[in-house]
N, C-alpha and C positions, 0 to 999 in steps of 0.2 A: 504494500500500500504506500502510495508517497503521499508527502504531508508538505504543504508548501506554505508559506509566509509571505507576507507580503513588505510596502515600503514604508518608513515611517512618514510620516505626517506634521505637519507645526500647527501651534497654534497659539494666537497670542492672548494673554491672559489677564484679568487684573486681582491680583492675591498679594496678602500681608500689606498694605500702603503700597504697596510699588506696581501704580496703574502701569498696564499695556506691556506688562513684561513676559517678551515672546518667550514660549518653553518647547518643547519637542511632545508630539503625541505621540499613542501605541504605534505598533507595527498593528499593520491592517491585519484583522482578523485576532487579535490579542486583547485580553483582557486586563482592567487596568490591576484586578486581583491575584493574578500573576505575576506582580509588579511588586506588588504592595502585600504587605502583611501586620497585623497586629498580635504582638503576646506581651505573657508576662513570664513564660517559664527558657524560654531560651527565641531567639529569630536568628534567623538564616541568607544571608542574599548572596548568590554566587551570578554568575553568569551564563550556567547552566542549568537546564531542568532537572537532570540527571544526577547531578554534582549536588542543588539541594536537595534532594530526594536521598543521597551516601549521606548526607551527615544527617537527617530526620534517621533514615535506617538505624543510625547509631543511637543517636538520642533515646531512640524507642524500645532500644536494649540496653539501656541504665549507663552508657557510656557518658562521658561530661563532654565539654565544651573542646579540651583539647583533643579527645580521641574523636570527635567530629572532623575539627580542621584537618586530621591527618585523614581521613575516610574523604574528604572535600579536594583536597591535596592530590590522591588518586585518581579518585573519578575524575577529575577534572583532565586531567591527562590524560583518560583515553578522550573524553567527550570532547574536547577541542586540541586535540592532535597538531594543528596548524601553528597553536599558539603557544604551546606548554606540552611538557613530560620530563619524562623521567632522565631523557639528556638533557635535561636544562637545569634551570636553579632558581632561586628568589629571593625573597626575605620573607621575615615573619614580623611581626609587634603583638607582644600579648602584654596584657595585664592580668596579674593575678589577684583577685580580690582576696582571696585568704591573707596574702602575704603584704597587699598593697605596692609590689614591685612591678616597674617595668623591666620588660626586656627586649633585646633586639636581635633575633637571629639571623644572621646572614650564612646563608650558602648557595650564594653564586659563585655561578663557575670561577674555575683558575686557569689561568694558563700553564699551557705542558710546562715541564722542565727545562725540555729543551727549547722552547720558545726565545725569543729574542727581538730585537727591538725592528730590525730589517728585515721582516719577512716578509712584510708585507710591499716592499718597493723592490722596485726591476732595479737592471747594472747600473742605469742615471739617477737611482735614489726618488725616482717618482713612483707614486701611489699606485699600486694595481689593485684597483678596489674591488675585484670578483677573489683573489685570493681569500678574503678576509669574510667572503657571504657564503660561497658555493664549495661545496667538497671538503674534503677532510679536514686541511689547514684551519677552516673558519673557527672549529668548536673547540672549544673549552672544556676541561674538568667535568661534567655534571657534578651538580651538586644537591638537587633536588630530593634524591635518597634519604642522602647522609641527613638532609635540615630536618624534613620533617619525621624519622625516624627518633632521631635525639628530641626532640620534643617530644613526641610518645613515650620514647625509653622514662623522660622525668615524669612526665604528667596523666600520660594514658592509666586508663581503668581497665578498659576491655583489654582481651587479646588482641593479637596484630593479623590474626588468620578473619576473626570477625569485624575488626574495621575495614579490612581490604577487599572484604565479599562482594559490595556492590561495584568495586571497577573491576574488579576479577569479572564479575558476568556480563557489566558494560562491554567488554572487548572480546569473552570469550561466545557471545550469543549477538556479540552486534549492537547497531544502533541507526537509526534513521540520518539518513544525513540531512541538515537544516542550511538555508540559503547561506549564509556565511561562509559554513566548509565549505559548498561548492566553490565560492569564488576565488579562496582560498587557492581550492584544487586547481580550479580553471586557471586561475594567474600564477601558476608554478609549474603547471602541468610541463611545460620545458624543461626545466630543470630536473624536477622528479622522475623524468623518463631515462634520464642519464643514468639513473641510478637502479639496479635490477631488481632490490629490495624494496626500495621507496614504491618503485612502477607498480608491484605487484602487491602493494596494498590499498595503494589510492588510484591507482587510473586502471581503466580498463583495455583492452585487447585496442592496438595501434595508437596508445599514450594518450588517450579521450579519458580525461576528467570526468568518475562520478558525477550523476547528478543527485541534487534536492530530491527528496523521497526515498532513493535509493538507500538500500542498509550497507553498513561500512562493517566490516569483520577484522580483527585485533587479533588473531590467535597466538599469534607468537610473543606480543605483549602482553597478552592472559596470561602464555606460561614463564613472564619474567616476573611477572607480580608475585605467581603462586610460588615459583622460587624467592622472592623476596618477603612473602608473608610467612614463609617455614625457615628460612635462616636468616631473615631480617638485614643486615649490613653486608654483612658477606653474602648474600643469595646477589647482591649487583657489584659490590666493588670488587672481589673474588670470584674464584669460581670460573663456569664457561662465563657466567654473563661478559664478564670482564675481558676476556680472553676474545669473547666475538667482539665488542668494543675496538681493543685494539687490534685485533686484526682490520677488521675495518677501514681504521684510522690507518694502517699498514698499508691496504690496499688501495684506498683513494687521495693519498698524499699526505698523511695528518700528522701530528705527531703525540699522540695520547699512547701510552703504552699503560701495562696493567700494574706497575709501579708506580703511575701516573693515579690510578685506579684505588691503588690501594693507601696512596696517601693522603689521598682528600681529607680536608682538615674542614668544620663547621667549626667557625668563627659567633659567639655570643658577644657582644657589644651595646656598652651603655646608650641608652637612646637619647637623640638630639631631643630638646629639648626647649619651649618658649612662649610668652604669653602672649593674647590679645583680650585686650578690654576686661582684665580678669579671669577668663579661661586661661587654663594649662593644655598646650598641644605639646605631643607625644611623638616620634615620626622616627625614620631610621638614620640611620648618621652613615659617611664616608665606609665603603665605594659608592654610597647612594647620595648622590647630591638631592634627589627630592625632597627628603627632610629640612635639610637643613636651607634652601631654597624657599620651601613653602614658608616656613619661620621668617626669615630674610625681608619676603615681600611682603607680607602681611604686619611687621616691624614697621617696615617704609607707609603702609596705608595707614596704620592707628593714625598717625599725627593726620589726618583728616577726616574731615566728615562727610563720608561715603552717605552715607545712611539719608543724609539730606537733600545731598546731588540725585539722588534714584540710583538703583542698581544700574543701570541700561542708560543713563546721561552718554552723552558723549565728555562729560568734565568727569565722570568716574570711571568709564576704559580708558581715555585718554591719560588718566593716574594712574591707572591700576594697570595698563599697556606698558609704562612708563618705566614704574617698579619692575617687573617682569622683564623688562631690558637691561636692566643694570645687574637683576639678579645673575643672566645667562651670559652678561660681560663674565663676570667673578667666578661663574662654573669655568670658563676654558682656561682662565688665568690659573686657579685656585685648589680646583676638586680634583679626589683623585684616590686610590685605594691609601687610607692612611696610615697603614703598615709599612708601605712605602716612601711616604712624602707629607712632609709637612704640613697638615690643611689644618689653615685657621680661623676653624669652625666655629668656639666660642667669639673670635671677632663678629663674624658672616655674622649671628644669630642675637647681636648686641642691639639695644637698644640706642646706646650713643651710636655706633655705624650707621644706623639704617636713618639717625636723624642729620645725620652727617649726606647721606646718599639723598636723601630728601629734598635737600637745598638745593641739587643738582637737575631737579626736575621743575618744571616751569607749568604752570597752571593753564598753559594754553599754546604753548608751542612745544610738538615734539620732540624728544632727542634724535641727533643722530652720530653717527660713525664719525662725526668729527669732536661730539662730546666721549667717546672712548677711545681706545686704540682698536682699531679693526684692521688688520694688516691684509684679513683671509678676505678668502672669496669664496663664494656661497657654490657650492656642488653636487651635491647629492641631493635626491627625492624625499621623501618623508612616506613612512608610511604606518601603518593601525595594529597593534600584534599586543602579546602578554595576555595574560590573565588575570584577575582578583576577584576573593571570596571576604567576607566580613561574618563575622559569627558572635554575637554575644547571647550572656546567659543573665538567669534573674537574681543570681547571686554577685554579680556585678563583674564577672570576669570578659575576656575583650580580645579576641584572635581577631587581626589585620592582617591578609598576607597576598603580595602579588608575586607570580609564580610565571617565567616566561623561557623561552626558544630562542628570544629575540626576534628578526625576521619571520615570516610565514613559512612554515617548516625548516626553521632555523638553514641548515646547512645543504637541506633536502636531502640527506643521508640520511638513510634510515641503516643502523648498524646488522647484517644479515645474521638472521636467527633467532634477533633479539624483540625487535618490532618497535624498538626506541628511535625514534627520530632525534637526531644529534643537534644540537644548539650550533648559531654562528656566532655567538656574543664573542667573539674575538676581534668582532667587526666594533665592536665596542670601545673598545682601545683605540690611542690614536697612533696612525700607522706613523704620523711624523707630528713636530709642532705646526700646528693649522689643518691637520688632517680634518677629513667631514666622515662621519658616518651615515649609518643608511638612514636616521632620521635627521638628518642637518645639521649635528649638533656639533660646532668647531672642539679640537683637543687641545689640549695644551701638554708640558712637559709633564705636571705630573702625572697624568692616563699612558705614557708611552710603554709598550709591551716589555715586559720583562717576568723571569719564569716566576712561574707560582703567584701570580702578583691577580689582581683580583679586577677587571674593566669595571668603568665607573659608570653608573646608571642613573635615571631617572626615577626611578620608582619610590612608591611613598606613599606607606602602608602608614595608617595616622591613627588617631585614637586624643580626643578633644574630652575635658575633663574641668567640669565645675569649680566654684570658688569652696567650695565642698572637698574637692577631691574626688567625686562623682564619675566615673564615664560616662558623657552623654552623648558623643556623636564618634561610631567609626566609620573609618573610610578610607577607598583607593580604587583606583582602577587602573584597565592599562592604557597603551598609547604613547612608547618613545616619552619624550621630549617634554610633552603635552600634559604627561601625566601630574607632575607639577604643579600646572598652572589651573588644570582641571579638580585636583584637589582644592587646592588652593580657593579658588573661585567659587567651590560648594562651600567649602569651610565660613568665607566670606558671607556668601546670601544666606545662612542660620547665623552666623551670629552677626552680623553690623544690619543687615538687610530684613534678618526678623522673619525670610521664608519658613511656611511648612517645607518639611523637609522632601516630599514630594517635585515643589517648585524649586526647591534648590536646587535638586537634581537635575528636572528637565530645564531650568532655563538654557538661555544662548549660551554659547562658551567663544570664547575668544584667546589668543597666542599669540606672547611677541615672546621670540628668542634670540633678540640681538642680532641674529644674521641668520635669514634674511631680514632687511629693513622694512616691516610689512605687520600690519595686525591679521593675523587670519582668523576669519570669522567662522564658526560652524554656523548650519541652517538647523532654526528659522534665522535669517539675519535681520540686522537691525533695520529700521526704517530709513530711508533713504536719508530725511531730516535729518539723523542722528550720524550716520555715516557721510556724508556731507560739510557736515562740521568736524567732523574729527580731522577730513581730508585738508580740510582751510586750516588744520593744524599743523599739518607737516608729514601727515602719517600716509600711509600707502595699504590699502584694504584690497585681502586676496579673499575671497568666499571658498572654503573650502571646507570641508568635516573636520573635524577635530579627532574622531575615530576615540574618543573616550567613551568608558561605559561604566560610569559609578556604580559602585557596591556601597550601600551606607546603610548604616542602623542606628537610631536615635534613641536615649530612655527620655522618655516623657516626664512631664514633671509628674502625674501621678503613678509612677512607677513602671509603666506598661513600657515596650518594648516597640520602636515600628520598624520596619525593616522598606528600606525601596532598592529593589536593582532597576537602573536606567531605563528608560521606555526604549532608546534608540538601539539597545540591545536585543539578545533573545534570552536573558535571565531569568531569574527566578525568585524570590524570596517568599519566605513558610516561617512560621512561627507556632507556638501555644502558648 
């Protein structure tokens, strides 16, 4: 039977004071209750049906909140293959109400051993930018095992055979394929044809990309799961898993070997940390510039009153555009795995900086590339990948975690035997200083490859907390670059803007990353009035998607729970 979906829809709204504020509707044929949830004993919002449907399974076998994310963690991996698995990596943010602790788990990939700073440039030292996307060379470490294994090991209740059940039968019994994967399929189908593993799971007879309806079958990542839910760490970093890995890696040019494998290190890490208006935000620190990024610019907005201007002014993107440019100057200067390099993070996330950075911004005429150093030059496309789930419980605990490939089937290697799709996040690093990657994002010296060393990302897993101490709003999603700003800008409309958190989600979203020189607007876009004036400000409007799909979950002031995954998504959120 095939099951199709349709496109999403806009529409513009008037909610919380802020008349006319355009937001995004359902995808045609979806309900807004598949969106939206209310409880009070635990909510759910993944970006899969499937995915909240593995962490409800678990719930409903007396499991908590962490043996969910790690059941959420899996399924989600087979259910959007394009965007995440078991060859990739992510972060986590949890808060643990017992203990009142944050923490921050990172296991993103590494680079191999032998990795090194020139590999990615021909004999004249310039960029060959498909080394670092396609085939073996692109991937990294996975690290995705190792992360949410170690959080099970401390936190889990259940066994690891019954949280892993539902992506065990996800991948060994199939699954519909939904508009997304196909396009997915369709815009890789090149790629993935090279590859004789890859071919012979996603495309059919003469490299024709499934379609929507059609059921997808996983059997060889069924049987890597069921070897990793009967030996847990060693069932992937040891063992054949490992050994098909590196061969692999052997055969298509890579350089991951099962020493590579076996030393994957998951890195714990104090969480960045910073307030607005009296909220305490919570976010991931260095190799994740998102955290410390989203803090940065929402520093630079307090010293104004957003709230008065309207969400959707052209005088509050033209600021809040503004901040967002200065933030993504200091990522290429600044960020970077900080085991490595210097990053100075409590500066970035200062309140004297960001009022220091403030001054620098002008109430009515744009920045540009002669208010920073811009030496680079804009080169690469941008494109929509990653994944993120949000889970919280009634006892006040709080899993954030975005989980990704990087690219749309990362490497398009799929490792034979295995049925892991291999990550490109080596494309992540910067191949030189001013390199671009596949989302635009210019590198600086501290991102340059070097072994074991960890690429610097966007993502920004968050968790917003009362004058209380409270958790009241998590969030994340994916989307390169964007993801950032797209946090950022929900965080923004709950707390200065005063959205239900519904309208937080779907309103407009908008992207400045310093280079290019350009706000890009997702749809529904603004009104001509309003993008007109910003124009007479100096700025340059590109209409494009933003390709973000928030995961959020709010506690109510009377205690309840609401959960919203994005309308422009095919998520899901579930509660009691």
């Amino acid at each position: 039977m095939k099951v199709f979906l349709g496109l999403v829809i806009f529409v513009v709204c008037a909610c919380s004071g802020n008349k006319g504020i355009r937001q995004a509707d359902l995808i045609k044929n979806k309900k807004k209750s598949e969106y939206t949830a209310l409880g009070s004993q635990y909510m759910i919002s993944t970006q899969g049906a499937a995915t909240t449907q593995a962490a409800k399974f678990v719930f409903e076998r007396g499991g908590n909140i962490f043996d969910a994310a790690v059941a959420a963690s899996f399924a989600i991996s087979v259910e959007r293959p394009h965007s995440t698995g078991l060859g990739g990596g992510g972060f986590m943010v949890i808060h643990n109400a017992k203990t009142g602790i944050n923490e921050a788990y990172d296991f993103r990939e590494m680079a191999p051993k032998a990795a090194h700073s020139k590999m990615y440039l021909d004999k004249e030292g310039k960029q060959v930018t498909e080394r670092s996307l396609t085939g073996g060379l692109a991937s990294g470490v996975p690290g995705l095992v190792a992360g949410v294994l170690e959080v099970h090991n401390k936190y889990g209740k259940l066994d690891l055979k019954t949280v892993m059940k539902p992506a065990i039968e996800l991948a060994e019994k199939g699954m519909v394929i939904y508009p997304a994967l196909e396009r997915a399929m369709t815009a890789k189908a090149e790629k993935l044809c090279r590859f004789e593993a890859s071919k012979k799971i996603f495309l059919d007879d003469g490299c024709k990309p499934k379609t929507a309806g059609d059921i997808l079958y996983q059997k060889d990542l069924a049987e890597t799961l069921k070897l990793i839910a009967h030996k847990k760490r060693a069932g992937f970093y040891e063992g054949p898993v490992a050994k098909m890995i590196a061969a692999s890696q052997k055969k298509h040019g890579g350089l991951i070997t099962t020493r590579d494998m076996r030393n994957y290190l998951v890195k714990k890490r104090p969480v960045v940390e910073g307030t607005y208006k009296g909220y305490k935000i919570v976010s991931m620190p260095p190799p994740s510039s998102g955290g410390t990024h989203v803090i940065q610019i929402l520093n630079i907005l307090e010293g104004y009153d957003l709230k008065s201007l309207g969400a959707q002014s052209a005088e509050a993107v033209h600021l809040t555009s503004s901040a967002m440019q200065i933030a993504f100057a200091d990522r290429a200067e600044y960020m970077g795995d900080s085991d490595f390099a210097n990053v100075p993070v409590e500066t970035l996330v200062s309140k004297k900086y960001a009022a220091q950075m403030r001054e620098r911004i002008s109430l009515d005429k744009a920045l540009s590339s002669k208010d920073f150093p811009v030496p680079f030059k804009e080169l690469a496309k941008e494109s929509d990948h990653t994944t993120h789930f949000t889970i919280m419980d009634g006892k006040g605990n709080v899993v954030s975690s975005t989980q990704t490939i990087n690219g749309w089937f990362g490497s398009s290697v799929v490792a034979a035997g295995t049925g892991v799709v291999m990550n490109n996040e080596m494309d992540d690093f910067a191949s030189h200083i001013g390199g671009v990657n596949l989302f635009g994002a210019i590198g600086g010296k501290n991102n340059l490859v070097e072994p074991r060393k960890r690429p610097l990302s966007s993502m920004s897993p968050s968790i917003v907390f009362n004058k209380e101490g409270v958790p009241v709003l998590a969030l994340g999603t994916p989307s390169g670059t964007r993801i950032l700003t797209c946090v950022m800008q929900t965080i923004l409309n709950v707390l200065e803007h005063e959205m239900p958190l519904w309208e937080a989600v779907a309103a407009t979203r908008y992207h400045h990353q310093w280079s290019p020189e350009e706000i890009r607007i997702g749809p529904p876009f603004f009104s001509t009035e309003v993008e007109e004036k910003l124009k007479s400000m100096g700025h340059k409007i590109n209409h494009k998607s933003l390709g973000c799909s928030i995961q959020a979950i709010q506690r109510q002031s009377d205690g309840s729970i609401l959960g919203v995954s994005d309308p422009r998504g095919e998520g899901m959120s579930y509660g009691i």
